[in-house]
GUTOR-619536 format. One record per residue: x, y, z of N, C-alpha, C in turn; residue in one letter; residue number from 1. Coordinates in Angstrom, 1 decimal, padded with zeros to 4 digits. Layout:
NODE      n_u      n_v      n_w     ca_u     ca_v     ca_w      c_u      c_v      c_w   r     k
NODE        X        Y        Z        X        Y        Z        X        Y        Z   A   NUM
...
This chain:
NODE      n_u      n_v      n_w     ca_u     ca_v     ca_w      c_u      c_v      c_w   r     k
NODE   -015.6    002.6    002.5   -014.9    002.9    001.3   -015.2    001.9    000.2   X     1
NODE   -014.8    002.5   -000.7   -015.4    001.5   -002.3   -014.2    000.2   -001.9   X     2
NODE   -014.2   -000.8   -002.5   -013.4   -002.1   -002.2   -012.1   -002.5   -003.3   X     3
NODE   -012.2   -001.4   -004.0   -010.7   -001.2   -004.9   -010.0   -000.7   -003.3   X     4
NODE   -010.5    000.2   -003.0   -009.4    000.7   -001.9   -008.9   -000.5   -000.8   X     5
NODE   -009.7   -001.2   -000.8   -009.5   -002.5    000.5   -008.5   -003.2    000.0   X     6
NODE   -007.6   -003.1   -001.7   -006.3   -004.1   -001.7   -005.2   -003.9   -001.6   X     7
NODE   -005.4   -002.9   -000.9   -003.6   -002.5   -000.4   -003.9   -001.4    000.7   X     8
NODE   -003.1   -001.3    001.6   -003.0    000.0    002.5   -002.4    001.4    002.0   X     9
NODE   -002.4    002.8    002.3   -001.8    003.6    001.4   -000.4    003.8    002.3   X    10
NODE    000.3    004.3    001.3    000.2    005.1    000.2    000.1    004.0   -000.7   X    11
NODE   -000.5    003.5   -002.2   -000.7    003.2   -002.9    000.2    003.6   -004.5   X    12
NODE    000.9    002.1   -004.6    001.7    002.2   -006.2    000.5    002.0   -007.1   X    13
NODE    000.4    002.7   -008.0   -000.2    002.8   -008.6    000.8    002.4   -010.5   X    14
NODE    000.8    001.5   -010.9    001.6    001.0   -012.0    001.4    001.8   -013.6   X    15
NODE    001.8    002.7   -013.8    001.4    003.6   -015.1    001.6    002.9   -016.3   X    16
NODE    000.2    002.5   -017.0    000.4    001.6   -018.5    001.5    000.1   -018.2   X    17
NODE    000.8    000.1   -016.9    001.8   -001.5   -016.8    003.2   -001.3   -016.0   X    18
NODE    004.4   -002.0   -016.7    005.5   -001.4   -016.2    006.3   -002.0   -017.0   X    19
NODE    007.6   -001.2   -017.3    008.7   -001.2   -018.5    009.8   -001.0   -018.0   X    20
NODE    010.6   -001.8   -018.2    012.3   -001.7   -017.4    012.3   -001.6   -018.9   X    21
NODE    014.3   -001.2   -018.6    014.6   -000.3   -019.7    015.0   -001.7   -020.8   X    22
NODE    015.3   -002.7   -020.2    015.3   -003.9   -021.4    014.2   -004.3   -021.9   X    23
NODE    012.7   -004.3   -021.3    011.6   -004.8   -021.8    011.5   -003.7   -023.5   X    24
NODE    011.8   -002.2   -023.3    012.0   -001.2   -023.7    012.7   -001.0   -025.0   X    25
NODE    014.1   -001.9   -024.4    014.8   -002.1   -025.9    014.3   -003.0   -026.6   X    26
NODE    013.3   -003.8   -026.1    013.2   -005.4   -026.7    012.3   -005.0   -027.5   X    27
NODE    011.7   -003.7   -027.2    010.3   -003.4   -028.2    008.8   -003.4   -027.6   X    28
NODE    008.8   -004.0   -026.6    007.7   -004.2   -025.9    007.2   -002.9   -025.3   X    29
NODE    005.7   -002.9   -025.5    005.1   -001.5   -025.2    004.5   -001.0   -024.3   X    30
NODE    003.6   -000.1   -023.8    003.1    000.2   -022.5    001.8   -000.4   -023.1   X    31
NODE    001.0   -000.7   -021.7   -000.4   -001.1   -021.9    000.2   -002.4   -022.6   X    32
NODE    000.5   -003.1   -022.7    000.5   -004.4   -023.7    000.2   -005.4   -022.5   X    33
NODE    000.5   -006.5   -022.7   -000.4   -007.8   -021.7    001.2   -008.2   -021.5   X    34
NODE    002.4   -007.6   -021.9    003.8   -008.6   -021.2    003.8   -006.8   -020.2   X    35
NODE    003.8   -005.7   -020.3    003.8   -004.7   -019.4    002.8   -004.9   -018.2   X    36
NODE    001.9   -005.2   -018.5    000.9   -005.9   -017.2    001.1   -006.7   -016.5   X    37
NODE    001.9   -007.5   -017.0    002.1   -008.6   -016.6    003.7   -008.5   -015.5   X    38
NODE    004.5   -007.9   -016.0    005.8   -007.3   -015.0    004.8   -006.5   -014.3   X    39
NODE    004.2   -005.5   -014.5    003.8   -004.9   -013.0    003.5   -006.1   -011.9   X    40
NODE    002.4   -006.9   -012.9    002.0   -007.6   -011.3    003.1   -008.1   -010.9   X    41
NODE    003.8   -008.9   -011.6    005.2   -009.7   -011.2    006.0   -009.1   -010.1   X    42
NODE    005.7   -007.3   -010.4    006.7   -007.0   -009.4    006.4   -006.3   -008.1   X    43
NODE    005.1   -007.3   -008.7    004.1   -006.9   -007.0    003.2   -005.6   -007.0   X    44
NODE    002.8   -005.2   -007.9    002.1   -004.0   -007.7    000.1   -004.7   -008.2   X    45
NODE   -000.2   -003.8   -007.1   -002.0   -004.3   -006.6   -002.2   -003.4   -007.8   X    46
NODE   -002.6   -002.1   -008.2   -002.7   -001.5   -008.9   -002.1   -001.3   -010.4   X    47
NODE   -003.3   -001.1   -011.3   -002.4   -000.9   -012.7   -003.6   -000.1   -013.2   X    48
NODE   -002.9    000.9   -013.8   -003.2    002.2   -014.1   -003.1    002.2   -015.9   X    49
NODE   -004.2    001.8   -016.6   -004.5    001.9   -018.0   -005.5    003.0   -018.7   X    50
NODE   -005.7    002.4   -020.1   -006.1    003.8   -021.0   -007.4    003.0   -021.8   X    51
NODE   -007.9    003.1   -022.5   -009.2    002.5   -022.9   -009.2    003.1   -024.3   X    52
NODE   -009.7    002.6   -025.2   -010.0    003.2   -026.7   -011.0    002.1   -027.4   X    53
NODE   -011.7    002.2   -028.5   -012.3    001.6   -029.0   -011.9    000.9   -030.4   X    54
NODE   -012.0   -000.1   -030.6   -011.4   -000.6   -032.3   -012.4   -000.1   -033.4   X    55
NODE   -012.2   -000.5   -034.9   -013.5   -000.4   -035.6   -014.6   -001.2   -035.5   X    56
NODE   -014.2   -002.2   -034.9   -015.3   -003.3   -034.7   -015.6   -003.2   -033.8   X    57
NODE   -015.7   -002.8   -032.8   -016.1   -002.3   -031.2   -015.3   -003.2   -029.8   X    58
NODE   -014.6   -003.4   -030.4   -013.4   -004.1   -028.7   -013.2   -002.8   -028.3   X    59
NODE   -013.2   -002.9   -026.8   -012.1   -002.0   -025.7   -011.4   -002.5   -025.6   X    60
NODE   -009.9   -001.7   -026.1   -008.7   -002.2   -025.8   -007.6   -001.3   -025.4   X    61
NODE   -006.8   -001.7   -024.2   -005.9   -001.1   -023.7   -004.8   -000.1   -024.5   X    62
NODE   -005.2    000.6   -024.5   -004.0    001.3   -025.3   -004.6    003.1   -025.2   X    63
NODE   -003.2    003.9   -025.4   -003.8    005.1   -024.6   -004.0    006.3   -025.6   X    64
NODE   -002.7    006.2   -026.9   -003.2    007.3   -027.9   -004.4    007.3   -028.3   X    65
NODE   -004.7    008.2   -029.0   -005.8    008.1   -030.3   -005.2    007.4   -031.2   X    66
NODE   -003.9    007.5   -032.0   -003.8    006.9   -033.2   -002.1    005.8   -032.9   X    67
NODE   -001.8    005.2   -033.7   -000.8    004.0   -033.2    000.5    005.0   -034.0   X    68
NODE    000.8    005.8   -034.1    002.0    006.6   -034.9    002.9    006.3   -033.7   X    69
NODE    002.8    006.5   -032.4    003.9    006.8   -031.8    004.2    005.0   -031.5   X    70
NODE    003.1    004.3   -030.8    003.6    003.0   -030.4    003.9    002.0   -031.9   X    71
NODE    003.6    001.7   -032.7    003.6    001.1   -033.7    004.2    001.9   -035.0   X    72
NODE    004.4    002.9   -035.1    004.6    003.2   -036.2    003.5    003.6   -037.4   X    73
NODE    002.2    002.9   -037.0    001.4    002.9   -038.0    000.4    004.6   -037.9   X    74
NODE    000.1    005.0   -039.0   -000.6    006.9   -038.9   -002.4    006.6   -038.7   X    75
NODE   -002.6    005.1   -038.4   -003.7    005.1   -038.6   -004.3    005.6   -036.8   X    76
NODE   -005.6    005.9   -036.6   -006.3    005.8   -035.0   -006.7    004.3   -034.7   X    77
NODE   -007.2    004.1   -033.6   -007.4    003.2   -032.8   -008.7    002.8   -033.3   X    78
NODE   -009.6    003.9   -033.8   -011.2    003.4   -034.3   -011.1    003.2   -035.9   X    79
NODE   -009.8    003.3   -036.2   -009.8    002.7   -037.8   -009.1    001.1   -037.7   X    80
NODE   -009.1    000.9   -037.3   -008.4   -000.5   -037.2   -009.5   -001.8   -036.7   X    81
NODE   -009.1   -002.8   -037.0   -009.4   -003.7   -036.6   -009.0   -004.3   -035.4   X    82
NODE   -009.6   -005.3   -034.0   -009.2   -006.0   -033.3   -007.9   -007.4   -033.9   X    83
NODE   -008.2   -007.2   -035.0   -007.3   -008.5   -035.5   -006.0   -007.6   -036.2   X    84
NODE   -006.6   -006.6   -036.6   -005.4   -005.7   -037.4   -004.1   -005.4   -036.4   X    85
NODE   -004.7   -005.0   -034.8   -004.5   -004.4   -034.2   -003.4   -005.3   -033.0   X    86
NODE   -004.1   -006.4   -033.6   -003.3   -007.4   -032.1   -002.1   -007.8   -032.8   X    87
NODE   -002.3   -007.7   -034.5   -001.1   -008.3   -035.1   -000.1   -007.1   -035.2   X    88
NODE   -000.3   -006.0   -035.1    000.7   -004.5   -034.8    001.5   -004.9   -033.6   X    89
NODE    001.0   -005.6   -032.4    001.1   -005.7   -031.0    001.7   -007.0   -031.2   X    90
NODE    001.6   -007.4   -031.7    002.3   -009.2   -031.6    004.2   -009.1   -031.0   X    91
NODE    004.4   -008.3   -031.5    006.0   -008.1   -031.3    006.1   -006.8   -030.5   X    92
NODE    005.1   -006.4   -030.0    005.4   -005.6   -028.8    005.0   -005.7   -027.6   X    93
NODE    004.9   -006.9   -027.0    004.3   -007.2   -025.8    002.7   -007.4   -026.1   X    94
NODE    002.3   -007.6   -027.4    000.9   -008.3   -026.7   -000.4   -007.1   -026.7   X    95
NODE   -001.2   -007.4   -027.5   -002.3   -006.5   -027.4   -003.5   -007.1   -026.3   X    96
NODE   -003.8   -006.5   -025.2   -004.9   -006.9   -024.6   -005.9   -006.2   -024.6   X    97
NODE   -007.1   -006.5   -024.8   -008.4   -005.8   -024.4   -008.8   -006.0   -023.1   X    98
NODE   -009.5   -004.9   -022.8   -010.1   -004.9   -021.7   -010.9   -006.0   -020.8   X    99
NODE   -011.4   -006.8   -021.7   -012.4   -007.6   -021.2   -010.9   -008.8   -020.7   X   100
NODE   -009.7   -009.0   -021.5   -009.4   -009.7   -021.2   -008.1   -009.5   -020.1   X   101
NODE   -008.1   -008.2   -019.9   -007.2   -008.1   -018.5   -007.9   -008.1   -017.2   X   102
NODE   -009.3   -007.7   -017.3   -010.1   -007.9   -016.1   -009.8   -009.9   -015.7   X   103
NODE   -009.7   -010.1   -016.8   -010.2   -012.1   -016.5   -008.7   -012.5   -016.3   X   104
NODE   -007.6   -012.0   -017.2   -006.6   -012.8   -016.8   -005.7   -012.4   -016.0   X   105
NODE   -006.2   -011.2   -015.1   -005.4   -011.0   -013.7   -006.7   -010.2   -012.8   X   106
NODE   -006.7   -011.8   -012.1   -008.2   -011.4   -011.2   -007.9   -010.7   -009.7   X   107
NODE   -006.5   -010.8   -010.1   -006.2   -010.2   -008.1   -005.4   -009.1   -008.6   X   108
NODE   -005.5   -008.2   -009.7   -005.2   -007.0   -009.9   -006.3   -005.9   -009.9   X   109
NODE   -006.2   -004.7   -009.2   -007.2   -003.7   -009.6   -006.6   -002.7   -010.5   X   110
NODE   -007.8   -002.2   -010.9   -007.3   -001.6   -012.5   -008.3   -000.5   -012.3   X   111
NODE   -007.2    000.8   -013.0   -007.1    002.3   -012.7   -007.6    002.5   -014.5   X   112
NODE   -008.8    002.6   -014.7   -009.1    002.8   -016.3   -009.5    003.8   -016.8   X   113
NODE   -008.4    004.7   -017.5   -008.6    006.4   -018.5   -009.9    006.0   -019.4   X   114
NODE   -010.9    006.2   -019.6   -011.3    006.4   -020.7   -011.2    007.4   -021.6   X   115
NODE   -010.5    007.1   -023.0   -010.1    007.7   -023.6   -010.5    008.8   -024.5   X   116
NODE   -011.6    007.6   -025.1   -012.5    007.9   -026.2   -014.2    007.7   -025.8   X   117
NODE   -015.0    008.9   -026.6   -016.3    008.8   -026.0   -017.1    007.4   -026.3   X   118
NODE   -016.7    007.3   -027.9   -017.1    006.1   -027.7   -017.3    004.5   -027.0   X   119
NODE   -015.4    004.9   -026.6   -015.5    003.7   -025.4   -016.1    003.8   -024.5   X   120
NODE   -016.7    004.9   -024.0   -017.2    004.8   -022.8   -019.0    004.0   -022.2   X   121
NODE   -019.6    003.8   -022.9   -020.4    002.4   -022.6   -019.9    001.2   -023.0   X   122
NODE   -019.1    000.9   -023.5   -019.0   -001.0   -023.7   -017.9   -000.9   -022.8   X   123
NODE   -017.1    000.1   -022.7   -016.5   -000.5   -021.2   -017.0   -000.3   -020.1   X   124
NODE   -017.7    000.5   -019.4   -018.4    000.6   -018.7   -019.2   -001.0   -018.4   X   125
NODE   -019.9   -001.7   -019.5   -020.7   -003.1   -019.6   -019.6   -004.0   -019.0   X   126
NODE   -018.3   -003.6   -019.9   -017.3   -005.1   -019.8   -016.6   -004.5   -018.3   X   127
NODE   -016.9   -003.5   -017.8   -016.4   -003.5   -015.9   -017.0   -003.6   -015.1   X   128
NODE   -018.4   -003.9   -015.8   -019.7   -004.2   -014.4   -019.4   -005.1   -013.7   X   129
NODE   -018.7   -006.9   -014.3   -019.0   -007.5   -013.3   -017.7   -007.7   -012.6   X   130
NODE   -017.2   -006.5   -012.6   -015.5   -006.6   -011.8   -015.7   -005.1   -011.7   X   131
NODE   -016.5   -004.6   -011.0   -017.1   -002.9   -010.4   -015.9   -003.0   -009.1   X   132
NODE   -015.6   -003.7   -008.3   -015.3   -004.0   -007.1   -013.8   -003.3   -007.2   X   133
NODE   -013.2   -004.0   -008.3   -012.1   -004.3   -008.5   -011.3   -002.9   -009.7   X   134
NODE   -012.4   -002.3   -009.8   -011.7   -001.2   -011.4   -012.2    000.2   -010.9   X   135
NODE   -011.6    001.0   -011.1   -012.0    002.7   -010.3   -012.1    003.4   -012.0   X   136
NODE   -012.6    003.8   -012.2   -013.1    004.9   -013.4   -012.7    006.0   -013.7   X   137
NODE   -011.9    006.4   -014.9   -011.6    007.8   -014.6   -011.7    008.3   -015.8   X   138
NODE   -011.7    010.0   -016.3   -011.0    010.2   -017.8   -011.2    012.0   -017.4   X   139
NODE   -010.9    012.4   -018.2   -010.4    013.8   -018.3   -011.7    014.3   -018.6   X   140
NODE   -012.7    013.9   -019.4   -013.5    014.5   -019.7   -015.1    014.0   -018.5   X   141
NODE   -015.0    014.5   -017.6   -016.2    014.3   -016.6   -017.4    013.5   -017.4   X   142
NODE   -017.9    014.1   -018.4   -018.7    013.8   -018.9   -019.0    012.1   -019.6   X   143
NODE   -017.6    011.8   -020.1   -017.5    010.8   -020.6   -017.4    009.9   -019.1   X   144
NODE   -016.9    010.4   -018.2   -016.2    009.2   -017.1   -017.7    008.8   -016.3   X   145
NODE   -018.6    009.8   -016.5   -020.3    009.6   -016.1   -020.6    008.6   -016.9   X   146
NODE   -020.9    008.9   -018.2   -021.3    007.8   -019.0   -020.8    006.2   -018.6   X   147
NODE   -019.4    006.3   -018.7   -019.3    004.8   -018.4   -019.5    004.3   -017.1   X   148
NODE   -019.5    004.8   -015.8   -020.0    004.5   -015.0   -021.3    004.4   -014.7   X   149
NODE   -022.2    004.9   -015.8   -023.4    004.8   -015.3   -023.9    003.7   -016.5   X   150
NODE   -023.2    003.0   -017.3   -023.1    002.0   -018.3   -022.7    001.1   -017.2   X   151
NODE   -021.8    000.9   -016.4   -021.5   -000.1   -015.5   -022.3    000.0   -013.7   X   152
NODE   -023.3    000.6   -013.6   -023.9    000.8   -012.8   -025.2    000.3   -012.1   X   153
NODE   -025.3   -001.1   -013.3   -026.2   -001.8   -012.8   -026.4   -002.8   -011.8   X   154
NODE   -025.0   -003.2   -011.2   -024.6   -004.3   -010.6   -024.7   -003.5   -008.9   X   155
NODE   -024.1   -004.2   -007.7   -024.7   -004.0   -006.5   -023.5   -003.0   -006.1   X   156
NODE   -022.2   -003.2   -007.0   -020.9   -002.3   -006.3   -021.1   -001.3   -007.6   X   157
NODE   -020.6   -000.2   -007.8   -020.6    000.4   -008.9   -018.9    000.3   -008.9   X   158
NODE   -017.9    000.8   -010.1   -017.0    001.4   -009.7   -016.5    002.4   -009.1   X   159
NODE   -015.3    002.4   -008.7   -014.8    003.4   -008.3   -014.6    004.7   -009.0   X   160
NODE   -014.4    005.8   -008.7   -014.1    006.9   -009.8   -013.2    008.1   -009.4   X   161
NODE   -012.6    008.6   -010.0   -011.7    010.3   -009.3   -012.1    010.6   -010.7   X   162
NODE   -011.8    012.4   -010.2   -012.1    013.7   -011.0   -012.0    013.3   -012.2   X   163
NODE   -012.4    014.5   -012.8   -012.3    014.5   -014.4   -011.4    016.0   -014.1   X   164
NODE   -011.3    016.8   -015.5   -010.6    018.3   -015.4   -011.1    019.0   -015.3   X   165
NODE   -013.0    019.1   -015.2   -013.7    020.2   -014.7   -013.7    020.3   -013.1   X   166
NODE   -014.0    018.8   -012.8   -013.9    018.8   -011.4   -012.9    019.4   -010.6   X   167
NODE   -011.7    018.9   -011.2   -010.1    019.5   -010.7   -010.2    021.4   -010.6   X   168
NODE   -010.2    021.9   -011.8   -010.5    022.9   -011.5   -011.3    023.6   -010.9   X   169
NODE   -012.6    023.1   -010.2   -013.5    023.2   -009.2   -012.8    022.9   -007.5   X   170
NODE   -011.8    021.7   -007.2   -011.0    021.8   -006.2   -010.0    022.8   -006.2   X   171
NODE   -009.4    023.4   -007.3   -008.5    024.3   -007.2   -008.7    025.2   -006.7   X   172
NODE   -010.1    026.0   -007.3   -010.7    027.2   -007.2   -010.6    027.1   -005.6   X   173
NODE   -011.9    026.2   -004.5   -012.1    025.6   -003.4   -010.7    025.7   -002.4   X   174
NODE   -009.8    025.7   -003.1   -008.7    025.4   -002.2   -007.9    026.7   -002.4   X   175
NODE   -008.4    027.8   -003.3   -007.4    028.6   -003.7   -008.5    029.8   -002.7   X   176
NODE   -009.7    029.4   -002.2   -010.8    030.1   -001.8   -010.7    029.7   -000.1   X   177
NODE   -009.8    028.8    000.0   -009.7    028.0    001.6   -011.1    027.6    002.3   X   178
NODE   -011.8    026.9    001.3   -013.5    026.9    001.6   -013.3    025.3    001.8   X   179
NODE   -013.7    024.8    003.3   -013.6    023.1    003.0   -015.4    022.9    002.2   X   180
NODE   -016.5    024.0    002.9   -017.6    023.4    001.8   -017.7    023.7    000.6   X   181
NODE   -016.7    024.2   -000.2   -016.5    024.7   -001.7   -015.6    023.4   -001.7   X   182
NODE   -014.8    022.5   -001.3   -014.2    021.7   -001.7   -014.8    020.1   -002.0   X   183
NODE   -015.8    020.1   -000.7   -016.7    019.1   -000.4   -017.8    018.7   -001.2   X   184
NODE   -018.0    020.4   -001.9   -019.3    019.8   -003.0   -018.5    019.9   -004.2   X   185
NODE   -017.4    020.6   -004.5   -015.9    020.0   -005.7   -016.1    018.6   -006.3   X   186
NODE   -015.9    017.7   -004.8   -015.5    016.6   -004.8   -016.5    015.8   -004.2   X   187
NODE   -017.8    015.8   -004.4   -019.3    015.0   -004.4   -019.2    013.8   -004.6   X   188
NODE   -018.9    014.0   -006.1   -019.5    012.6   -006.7   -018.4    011.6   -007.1   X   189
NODE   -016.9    011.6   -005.8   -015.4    011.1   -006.9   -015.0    010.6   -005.2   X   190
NODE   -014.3    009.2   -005.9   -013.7    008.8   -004.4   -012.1    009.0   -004.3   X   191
NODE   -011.5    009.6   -005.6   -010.2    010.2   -005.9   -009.7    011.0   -006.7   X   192
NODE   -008.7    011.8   -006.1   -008.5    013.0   -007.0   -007.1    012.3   -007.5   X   193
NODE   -007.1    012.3   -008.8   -005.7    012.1   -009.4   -005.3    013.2   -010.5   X   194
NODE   -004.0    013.7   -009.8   -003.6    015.0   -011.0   -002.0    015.2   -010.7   X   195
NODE   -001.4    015.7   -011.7   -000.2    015.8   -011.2    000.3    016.8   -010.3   X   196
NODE    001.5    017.3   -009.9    002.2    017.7   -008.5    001.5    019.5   -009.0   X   197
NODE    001.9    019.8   -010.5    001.5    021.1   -011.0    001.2    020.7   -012.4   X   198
NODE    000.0    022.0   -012.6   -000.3    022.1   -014.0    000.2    023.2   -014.7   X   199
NODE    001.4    023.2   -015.2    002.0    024.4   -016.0    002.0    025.5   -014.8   X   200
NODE    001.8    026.9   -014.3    002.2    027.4   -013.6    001.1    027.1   -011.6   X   201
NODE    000.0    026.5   -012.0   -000.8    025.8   -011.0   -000.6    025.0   -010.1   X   202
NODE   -000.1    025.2   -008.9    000.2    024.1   -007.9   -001.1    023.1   -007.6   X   203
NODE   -001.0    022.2   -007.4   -002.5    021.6   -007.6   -001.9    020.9   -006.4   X   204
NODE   -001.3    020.2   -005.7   -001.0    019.3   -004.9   -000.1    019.9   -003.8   X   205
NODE   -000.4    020.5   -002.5    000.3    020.7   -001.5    000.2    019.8   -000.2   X   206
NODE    000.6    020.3    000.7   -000.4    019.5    002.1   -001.5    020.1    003.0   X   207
NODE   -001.8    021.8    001.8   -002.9    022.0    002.3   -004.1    021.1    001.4   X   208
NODE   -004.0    020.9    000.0   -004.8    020.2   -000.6   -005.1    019.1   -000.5   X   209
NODE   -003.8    018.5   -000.1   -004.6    016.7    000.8   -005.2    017.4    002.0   X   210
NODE   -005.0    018.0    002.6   -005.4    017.7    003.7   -006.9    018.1    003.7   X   211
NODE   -007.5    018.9    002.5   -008.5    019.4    002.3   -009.3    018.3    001.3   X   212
NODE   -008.6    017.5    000.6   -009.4    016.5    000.4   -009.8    015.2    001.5   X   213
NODE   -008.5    015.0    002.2   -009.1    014.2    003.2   -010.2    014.6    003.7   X   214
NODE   -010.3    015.5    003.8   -011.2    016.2    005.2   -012.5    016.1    004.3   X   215
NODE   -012.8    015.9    002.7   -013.7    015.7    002.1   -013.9    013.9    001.7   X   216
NODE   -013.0    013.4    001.4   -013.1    012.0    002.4   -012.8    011.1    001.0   X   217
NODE   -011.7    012.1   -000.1   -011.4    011.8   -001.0   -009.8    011.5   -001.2   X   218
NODE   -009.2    010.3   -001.5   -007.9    010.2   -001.7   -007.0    011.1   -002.6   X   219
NODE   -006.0    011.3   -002.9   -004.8    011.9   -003.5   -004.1    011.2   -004.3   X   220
NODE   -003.8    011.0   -005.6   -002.8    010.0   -006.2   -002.7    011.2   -007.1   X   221
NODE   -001.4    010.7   -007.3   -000.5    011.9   -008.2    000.2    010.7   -009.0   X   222
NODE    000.3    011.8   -010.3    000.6    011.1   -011.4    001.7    012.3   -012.4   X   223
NODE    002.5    011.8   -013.0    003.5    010.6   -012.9    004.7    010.5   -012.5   X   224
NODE    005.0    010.1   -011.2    006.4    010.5   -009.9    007.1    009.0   -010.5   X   225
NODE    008.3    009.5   -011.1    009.5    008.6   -011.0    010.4    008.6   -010.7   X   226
NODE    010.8    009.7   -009.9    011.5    010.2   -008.9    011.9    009.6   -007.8   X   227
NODE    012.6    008.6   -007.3    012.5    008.6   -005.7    012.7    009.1   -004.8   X   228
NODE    012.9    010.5   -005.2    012.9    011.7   -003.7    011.7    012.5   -003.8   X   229
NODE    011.3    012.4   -004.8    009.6    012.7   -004.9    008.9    011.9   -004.9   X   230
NODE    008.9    010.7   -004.6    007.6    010.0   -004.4    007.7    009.9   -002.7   X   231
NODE    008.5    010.1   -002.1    009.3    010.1   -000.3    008.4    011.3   -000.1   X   232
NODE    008.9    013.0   -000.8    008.6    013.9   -000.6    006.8    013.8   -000.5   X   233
NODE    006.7    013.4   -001.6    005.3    013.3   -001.6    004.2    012.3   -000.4   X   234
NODE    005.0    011.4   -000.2    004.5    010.5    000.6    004.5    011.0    002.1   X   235
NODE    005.6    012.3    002.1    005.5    012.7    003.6    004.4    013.9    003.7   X   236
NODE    004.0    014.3    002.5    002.9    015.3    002.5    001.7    014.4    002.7   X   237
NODE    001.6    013.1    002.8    000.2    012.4    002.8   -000.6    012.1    001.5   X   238
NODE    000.0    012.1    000.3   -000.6    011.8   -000.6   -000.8    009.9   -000.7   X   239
NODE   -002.0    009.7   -001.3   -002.6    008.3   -001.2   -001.8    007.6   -002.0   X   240
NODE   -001.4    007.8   -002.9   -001.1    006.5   -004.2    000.1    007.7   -004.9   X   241
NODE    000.9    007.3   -005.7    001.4    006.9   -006.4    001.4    006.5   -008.0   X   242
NODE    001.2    007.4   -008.8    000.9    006.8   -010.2    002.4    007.1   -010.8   X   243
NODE    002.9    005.9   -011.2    004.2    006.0   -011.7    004.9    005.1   -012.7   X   244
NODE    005.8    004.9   -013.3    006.6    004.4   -014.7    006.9    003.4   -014.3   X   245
NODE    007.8    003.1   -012.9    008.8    002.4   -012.4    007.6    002.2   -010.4   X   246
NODE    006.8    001.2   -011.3    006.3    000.6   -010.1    007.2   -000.3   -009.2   X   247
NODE    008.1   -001.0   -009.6    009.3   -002.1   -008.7    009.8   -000.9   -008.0   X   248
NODE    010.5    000.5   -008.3    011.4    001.8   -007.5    010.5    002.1   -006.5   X   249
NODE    009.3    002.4   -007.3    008.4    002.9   -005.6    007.6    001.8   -004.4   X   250
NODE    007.6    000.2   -005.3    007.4   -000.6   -004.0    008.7   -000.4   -003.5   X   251
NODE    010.0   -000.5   -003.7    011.2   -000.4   -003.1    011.2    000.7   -002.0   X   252
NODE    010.9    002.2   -002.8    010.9    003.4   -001.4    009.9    003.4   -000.5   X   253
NODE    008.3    002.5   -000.6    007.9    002.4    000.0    008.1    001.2    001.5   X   254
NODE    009.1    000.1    000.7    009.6   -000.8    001.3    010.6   -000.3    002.5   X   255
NODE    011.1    000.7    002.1    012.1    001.4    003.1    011.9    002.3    003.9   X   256
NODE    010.3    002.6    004.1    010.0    003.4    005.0    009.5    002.8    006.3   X   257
């Protein structure tokens, strides 16, 4: 197995944009910021599950819309701004970090990274080469989640990677067809499948689907359970990880098992 998987046993917490209790929340502090990163690890979680975009000046930096309207208030996107425009938006909300600098300033965290934007997807790919070990790849658009992996692919580990949404819908089909070799070549080129429980009326996640990705020799993490009778529920179907709001609740229910 790739060596992101070697830092924790499963089921796997997976920390969504960091982690936010509901006072960090009032206080203003945002997801993806460097004080939300920073309580996840604090509260013990291996994993942290971020978003990637590009500035105008070319930083990768954590943050997950296209444009800052919902986190900041501001109508502008992520590629009209500056890295200095941008950190001072974030100054009073927990902290803007870029990519380059949450790989360096939490070296015993592995990091789950959306690429968002096409653009970002070679300069991050470059700034996750030499921490391939440690960062698993992902984005909705297959195409883009290629690029950056194969921009970070020079080094002796590559990253890790799960589906994009063509692939997904290639395991659905596979599993809606009960074909383990329709699933197997689905799921070729990915060492995890992350998607939610259902897609609008699509069950995407049963215990025949893990058990059909196991058997293709791909993990399960589901996103986004904040539930704790659904992350239990889920955990007794065999799913791998965990992608969730309230990473402290689910070390807790996994603590109690």
């Amino acid at each position: 197995m790739h060596p992101w998987f070697d830092a924790s046993p499963t089921p796997r917490v997976l920390a969504h944009r960091g982690l936010l209790r509901a006072a960090d929340a009032d206080a203003g502090v945002a997801e993806n910021s460097f004080a939300a990163v920073t309580a996840a690890h604090a509260a013990g979680a291996v994993y942290v599950e971020s978003d990637c975009h590009l500035t105008a000046d070319g930083e990768v930096v954590l943050f997950h819309d296209t444009d800052l309207r919902r986190v900041t208030g501001d109508p502008r996107t992520v590629e009209q701004v500056s890295l200095r425009d941008l950190d001072d938006l974030m100054s009073a909300r927990g902290g803007l970090v870029t990519l380059r600098q949450a790989l360096e300033a939490f070296p015993d965290v592995c990091f789950n990274i959306d690429v968002k934007a096409a653009r970002a997807a070679v300069p991050a790919g470059r700034i996750i080469a030499p921490h391939a070990e440690r960062v698993l790849v992902t984005s909705f658009d297959d195409r883009r989640r290629l690029v950056a992996l194969e921009a970070a692919g020079s080094g002796a580990t590559r990253p890790a990677t799960s589906a994009g949404s063509r692939t997904v819908a290639r395991f659905v089909a596979a599993v809606a067809a009960r074909s383990r070799s329709l699933v197997g070549r689905a799921l070729a080129d990915v060492d995890a499948l992350q998607v939610p429980e259902r897609q609008g009326p699509v069950r995407i996640v049963s215990p025949r689907s893990i058990e059909l990705a196991h058997a293709a020799g791909v993990e399960v993490h589901v996103w986004t359970v904040n539930a704790p009778e659904d992350m239990s529920r889920l955990i007794g179907w065999g799913v791998d990880g965990i992608v969730t709001d309230a990473a402290d609740v689910a070390l807790a229910v996994l603590g109690d098992r």
